[in-house]
C-alpha positions as CSV (number, residue, x, y, z in Angstrom):
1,X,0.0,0.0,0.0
2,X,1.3,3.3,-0.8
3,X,0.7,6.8,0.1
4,X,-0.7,7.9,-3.5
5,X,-3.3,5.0,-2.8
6,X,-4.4,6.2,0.3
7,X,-4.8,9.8,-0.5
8,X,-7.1,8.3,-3.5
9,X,-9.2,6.0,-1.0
10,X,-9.4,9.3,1.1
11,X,-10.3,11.4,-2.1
12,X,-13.1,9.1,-2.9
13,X,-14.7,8.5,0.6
14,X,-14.9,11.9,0.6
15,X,-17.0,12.0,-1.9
16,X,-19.5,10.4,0.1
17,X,-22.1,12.4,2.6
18,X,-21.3,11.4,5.8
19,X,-24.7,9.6,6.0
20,X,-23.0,7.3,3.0
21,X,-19.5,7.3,4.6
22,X,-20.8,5.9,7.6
23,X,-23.0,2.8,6.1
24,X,-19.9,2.0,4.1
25,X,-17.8,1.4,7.6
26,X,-20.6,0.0,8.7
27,X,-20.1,-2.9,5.6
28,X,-16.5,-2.4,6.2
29,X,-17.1,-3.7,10.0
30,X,-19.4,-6.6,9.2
31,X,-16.4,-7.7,6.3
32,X,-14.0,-7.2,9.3
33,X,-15.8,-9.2,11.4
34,X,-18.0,-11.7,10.3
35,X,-16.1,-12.6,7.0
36,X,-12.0,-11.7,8.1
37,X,-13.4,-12.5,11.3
38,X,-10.3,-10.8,12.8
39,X,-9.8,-12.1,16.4
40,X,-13.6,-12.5,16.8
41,X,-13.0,-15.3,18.9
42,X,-10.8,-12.9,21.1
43,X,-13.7,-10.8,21.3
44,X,-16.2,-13.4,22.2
45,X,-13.5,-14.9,25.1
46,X,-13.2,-11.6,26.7
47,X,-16.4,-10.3,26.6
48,X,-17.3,-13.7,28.3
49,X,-15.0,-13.5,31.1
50,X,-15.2,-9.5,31.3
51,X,-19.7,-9.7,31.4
52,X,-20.3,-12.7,32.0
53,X,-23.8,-11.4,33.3
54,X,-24.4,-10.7,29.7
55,X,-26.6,-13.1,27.9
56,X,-24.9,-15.3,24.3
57,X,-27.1,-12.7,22.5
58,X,-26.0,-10.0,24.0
59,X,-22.3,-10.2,23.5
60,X,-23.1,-11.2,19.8
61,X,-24.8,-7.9,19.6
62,X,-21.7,-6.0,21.8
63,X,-19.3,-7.7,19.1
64,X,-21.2,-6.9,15.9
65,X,-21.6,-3.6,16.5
66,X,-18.0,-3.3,17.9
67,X,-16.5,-3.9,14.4
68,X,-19.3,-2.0,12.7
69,X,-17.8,0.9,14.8
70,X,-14.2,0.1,14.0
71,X,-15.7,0.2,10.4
72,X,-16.8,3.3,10.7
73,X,-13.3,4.3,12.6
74,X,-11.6,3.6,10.0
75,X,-14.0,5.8,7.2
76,X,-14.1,8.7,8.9
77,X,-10.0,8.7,9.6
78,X,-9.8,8.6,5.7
79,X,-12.1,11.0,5.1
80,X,-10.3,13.9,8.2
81,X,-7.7,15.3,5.7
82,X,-10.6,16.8,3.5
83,X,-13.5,17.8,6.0
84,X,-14.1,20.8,6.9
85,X,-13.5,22.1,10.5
86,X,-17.0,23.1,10.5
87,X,-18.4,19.6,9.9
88,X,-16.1,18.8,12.7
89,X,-17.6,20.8,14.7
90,X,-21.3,19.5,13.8
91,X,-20.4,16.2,14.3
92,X,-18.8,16.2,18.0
93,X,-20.6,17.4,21.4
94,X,-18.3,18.5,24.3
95,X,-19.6,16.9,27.6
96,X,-17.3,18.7,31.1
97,X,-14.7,20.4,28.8
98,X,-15.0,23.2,30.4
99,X,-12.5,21.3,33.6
100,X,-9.8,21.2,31.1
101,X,-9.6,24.8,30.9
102,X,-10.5,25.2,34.8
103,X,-7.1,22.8,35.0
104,X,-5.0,24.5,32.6
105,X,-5.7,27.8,34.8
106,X,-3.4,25.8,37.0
107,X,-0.6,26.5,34.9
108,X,0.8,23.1,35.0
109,X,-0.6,21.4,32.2
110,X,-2.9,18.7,31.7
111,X,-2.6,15.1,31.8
112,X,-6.0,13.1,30.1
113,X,-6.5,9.3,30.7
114,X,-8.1,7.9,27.8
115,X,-8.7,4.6,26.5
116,X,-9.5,3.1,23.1
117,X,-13.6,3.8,23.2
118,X,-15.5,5.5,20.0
119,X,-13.4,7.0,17.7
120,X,-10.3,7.5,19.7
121,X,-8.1,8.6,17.1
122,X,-9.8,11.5,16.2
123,X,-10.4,12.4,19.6
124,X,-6.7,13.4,20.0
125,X,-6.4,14.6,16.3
126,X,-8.7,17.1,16.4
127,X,-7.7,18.2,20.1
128,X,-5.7,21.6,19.2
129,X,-8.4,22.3,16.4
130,X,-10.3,22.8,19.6
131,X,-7.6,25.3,21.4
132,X,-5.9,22.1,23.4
133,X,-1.8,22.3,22.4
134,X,-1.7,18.3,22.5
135,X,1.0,15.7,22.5
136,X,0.3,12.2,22.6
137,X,2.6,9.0,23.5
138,X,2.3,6.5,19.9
139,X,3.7,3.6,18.3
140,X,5.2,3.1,14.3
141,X,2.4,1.6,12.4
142,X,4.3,-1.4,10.8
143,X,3.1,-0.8,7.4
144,X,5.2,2.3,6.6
145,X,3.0,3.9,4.0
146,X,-0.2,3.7,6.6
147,X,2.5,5.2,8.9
148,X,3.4,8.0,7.3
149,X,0.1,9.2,5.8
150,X,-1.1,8.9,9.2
151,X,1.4,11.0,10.9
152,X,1.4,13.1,8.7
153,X,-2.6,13.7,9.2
154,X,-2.2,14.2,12.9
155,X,0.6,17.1,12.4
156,X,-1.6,19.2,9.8
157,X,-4.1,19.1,12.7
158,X,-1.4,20.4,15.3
159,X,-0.7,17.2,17.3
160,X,2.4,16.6,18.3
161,X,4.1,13.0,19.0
162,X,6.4,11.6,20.5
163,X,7.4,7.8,20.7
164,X,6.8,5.0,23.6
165,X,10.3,4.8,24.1
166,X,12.5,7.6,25.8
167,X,8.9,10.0,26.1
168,X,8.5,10.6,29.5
169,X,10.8,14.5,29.2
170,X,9.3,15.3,25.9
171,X,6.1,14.8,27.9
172,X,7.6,16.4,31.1
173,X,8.3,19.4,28.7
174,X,4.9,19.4,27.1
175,X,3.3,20.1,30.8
176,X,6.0,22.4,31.5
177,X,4.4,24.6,28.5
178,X,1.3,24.3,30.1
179,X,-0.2,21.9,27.5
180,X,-1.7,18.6,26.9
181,X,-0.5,15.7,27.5
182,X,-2.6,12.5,26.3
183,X,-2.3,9.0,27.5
184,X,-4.1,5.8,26.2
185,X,-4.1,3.3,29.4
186,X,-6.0,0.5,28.3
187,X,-3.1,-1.0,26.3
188,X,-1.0,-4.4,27.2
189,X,2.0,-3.9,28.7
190,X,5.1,-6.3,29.0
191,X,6.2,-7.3,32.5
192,X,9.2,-5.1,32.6
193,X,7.5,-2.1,31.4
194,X,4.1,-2.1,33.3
195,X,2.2,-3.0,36.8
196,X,-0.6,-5.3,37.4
197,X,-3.8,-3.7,38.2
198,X,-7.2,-5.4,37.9
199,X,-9.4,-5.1,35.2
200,X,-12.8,-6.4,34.5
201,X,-11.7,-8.9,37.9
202,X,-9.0,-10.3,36.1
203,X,-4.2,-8.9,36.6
204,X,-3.6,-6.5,33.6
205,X,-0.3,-5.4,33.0
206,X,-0.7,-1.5,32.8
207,X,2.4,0.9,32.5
208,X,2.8,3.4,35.5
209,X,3.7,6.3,33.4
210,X,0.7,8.5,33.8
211,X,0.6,8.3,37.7
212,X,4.4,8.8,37.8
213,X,3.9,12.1,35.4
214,X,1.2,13.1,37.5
215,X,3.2,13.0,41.1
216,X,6.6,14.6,39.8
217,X,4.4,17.2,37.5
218,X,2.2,18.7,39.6
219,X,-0.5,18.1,36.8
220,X,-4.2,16.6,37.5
221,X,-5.3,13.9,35.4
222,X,-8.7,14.5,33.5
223,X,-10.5,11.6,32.2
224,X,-11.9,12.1,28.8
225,X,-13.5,9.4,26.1
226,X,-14.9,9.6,23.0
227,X,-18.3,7.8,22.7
228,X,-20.2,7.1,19.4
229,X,-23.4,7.9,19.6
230,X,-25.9,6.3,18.0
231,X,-27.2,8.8,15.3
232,X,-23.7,8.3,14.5
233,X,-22.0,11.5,15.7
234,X,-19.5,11.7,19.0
235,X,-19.6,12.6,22.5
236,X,-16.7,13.6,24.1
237,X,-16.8,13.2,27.5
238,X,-15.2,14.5,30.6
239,X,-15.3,12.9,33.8
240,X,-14.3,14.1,37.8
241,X,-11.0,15.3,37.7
242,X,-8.1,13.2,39.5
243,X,-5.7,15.1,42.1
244,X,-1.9,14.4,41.6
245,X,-0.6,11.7,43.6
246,X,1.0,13.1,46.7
247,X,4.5,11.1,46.6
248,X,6.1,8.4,44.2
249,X,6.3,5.4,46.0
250,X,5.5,2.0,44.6
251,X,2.4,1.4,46.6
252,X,1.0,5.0,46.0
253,X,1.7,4.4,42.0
254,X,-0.3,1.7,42.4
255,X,-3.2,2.2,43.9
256,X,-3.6,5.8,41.2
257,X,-2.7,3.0,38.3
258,X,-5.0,1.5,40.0
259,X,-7.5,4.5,40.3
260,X,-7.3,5.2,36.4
261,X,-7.9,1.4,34.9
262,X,-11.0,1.8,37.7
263,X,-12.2,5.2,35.5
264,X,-11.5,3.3,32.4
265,X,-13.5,-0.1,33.2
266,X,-16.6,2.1,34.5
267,X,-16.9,4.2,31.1
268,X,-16.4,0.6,29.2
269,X,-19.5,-1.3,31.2
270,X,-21.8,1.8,30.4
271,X,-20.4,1.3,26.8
272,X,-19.4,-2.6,26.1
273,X,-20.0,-2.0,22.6
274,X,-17.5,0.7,22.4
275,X,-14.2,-0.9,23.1
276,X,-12.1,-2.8,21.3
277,X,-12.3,-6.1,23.0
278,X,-10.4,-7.9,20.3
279,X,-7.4,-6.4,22.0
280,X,-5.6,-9.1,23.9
281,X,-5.4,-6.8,27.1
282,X,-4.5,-9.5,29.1
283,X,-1.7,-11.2,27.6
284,X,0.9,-10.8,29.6
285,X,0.0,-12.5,33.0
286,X,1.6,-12.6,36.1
287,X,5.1,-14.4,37.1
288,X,4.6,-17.4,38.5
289,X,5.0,-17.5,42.2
């Protein structure tokens, strides 16, 4: 795949009213899931341990209209380079933003605990369109034309990156400006890189990062998520504020790691169908004792 093929594939998607764009991820989802079926059985297993209050029927319906919103994810991302920042503006409702700027009165930046719910990736994207100077932790997309394009998206919107490894002082800096700093927490982490914190009842490797930035920064944490709703368009979201943790010891880290996957799994439950449970969050397990 190349980079003049994706700027086509965005060109003609946005062709499409968003009405259209939308029923094509839609297909795109049900192709993803039901005839790729792309880790569906992932799906299936941790919904099934995760809800297992939820009825067979139920989770069917969680994990069909999971990938239908992954579809969707993946239409509208192709489409951002040629909307207008008007139609972004239609299409996305602002739910508590008003504590990011109560925070950033503080003048020691912001630190936002997210996770991978609704359309996540435009959620940070957009973020300085909105008057949020934003820098966000990623990885190298291993197909280096997807890569590119895609980095290249998120800086004509403003965002800034920086990558997993060696980030914590570019992100130290970031606050230091006053600015944003984004983390995604719902990620698995390898055992000499994370902590284990529980999620959905069962150890998840998590990395520490945020609570660390948080105690040494001075910087609250604000929840925020993007939610799909069901007309289509998004909610962003902004839960209760979290304090900085008031030292860096092990225990303390903990328990605010602890804190955030707590935020995380709450937002998930109200939302099942929103997450990416296809994700093999809990991979890395525990060391034997």
């Amino acid at each position: 795949m190349t980079v003049a093929l994706l700027n086509f594939v965005s060109w003609i998607f946005s062709l499409l009213s968003p009405r259209s764009a939308l029923a094509v991820g839609r297909g795109l989802g049900w192709i993803y899931g039901s005839v790729i079926r792309y880790h569906r059985r992932d799906a299936f297993e941790a919904l099934e341990r995760s809800l297992p209050e939820k009825s067979a029927a139920e989770r069917r319906g969680i994990v069909h209209r999971m990938y239908a919103n992954l579809g969707m994810n993946v239409v509208e991302t192709a489409r951002l380079p040629r909307v207008t920042e008007e139609h972004l503006r239609d299409t996305i409702d602002w739910d508590g933003d008003h504590q990011a700027m109560e925070i950033l009165a503080a003048g020691k930046g912001l630190l936002v605990l997210s996770a991978h719910t609704g359309n996540f990736d435009i959620l940070c994207t957009i973020a300085p369109r909105f008057n949020y100077p934003t820098t966000i932790i990623t990885k190298r997309i291993k197909n280096k034309a997807v890569n590119d394009y895609w980095m290249a998206t998120r800086a004509r919107f403003g965002l800034k990156f920086v990558p997993a490894h060696n980030s914590y002082r570019p992100c130290l800096s970031a606050l230091r400006k006053n600015e944003v700093v984004a983390f995604i927490l719902d990620q698995n982490m390898i055992r000499d890189e994370g902590i284990f914190v529980d999620f959905f009842g069962r150890p998840a490797c998590t990395t520490p990062g945020l609570a660390y930035m948080s105690a040494q920064s001075g910087a609250a944490v604000l929840p925020v998520f993007m939610i799909r709703k069901p007309d289509g368009r998004h909610l962003v979201k902004a839960c209760t504020p979290i304090a900085p943790p008031p030292d860096r010891k092990p225990e303390t880290i903990a328990a605010y790691t602890q804190r955030y996957t707590k935020v995380i799994e709450d937002v998930i439950r109200a939302n099942p169908d929103q997450w990416i449970w296809l994700h093999r969050r809990w991979r890395t397990t525990p060391p034997a004792p």
